[in-house]
N, C-alpha and C positions, 0 to 999 in steps of 0.2 A: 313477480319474476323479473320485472325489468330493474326493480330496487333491488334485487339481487346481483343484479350483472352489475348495473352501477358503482355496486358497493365493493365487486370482484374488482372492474377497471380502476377504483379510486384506490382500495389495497394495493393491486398491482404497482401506480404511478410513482405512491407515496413509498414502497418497498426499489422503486428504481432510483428514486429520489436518496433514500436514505444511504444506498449502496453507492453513489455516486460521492457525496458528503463525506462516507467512509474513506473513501479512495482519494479525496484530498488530504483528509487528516492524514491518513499513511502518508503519503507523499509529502505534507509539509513538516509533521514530524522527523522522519529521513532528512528530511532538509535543515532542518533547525538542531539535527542531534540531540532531540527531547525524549530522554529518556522515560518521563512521567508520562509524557502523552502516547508512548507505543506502548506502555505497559497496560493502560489504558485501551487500545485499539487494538491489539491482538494477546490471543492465549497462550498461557505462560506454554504449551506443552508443543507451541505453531513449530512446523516441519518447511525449513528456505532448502530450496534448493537453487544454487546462483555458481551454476558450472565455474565460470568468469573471476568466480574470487577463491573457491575450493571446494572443498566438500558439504556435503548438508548438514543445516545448521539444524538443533533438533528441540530446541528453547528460546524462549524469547529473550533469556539469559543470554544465549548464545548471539543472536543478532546484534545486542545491544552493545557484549564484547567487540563485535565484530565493527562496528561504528565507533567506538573507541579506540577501537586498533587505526583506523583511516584516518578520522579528524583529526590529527596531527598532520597531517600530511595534506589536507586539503584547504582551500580559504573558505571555498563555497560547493554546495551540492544543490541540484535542480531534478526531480523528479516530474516527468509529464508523461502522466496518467489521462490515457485518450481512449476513445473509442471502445468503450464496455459495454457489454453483451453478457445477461445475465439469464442462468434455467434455475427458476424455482421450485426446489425438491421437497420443501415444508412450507408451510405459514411464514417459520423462520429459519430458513436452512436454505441457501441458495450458492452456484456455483458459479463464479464470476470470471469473464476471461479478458483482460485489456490487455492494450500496447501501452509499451513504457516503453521512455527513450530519458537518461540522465547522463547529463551533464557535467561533467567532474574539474572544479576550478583546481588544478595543485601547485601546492606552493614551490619558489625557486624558479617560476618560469620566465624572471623580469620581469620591471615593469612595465604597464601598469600593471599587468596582472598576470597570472602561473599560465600555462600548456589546460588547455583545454581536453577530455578525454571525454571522447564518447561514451555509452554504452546502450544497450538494449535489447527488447526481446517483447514477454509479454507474460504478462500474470496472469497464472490460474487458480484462483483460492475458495476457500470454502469459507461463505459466510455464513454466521450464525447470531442470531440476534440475542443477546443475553440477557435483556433486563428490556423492559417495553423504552423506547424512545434512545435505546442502545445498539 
């Protein structure tokens, strides 16, 4: 029984661990405008909702338009991804809720560098583990 709790508390750490990892990729991906790597970290069919820029976005096709539509217009982007809090609904199926705050460098603001633009709020997503160590 106590190798059973053990093995629950080590599942659990390593399933916060991994959700945490996730949450920088997203973030540094957004930041880098790496297409390959969001294709990678969310599914093609993921549902944005980002009041702040328009309507919901209803594909990862769509996000990705969507960061293509900006990066011209920006030098740099900074995503931080804080404070997550996660309920676990399966083995692999958890609902994840952080604060985000980014950062928006845009160009034209002089130099050295563009108008700074806040944003933020907080994410609430649905993870799913797709392949073991994914």
């Amino acid at each position: 029984m106590v190798r059973d709790a053990l093995e629950l508390r080590l599942r659990h750490l390593e399933t916060k661990e991994a959700i945490h990892d996730l949450l920088a990729a997203f973030g540094r991906a957004l930041d880098a405008f790496d297409e390959a790597a969001l294709r990678r970290i969310v599914t093609p069919d993921i549902e944005l909702r980002h009041e702040a820029v328009g309507p919901p976005m209803q594909s990862s096709a769509a996000l990705i338009a969507s960061l293509t539509l900006c990066k011209p217009r920006l030098r740099a982007m900074q995503h931080f991804i804080t404070n997550a809090t996660f309920d676990l609904l399966e083995a692999d199926r958890a609902v994840v809720r952080a604060s985000v705050l980014v950062m928006h460098e845009v160009k034209g603001g002089g130099p050295p560098s563009g108008r700074l633009v806040p944003a933020g709020g907080t994410y609430t997503m649905q993870v799913v583990q797709t392949s073991p160590g994914l």
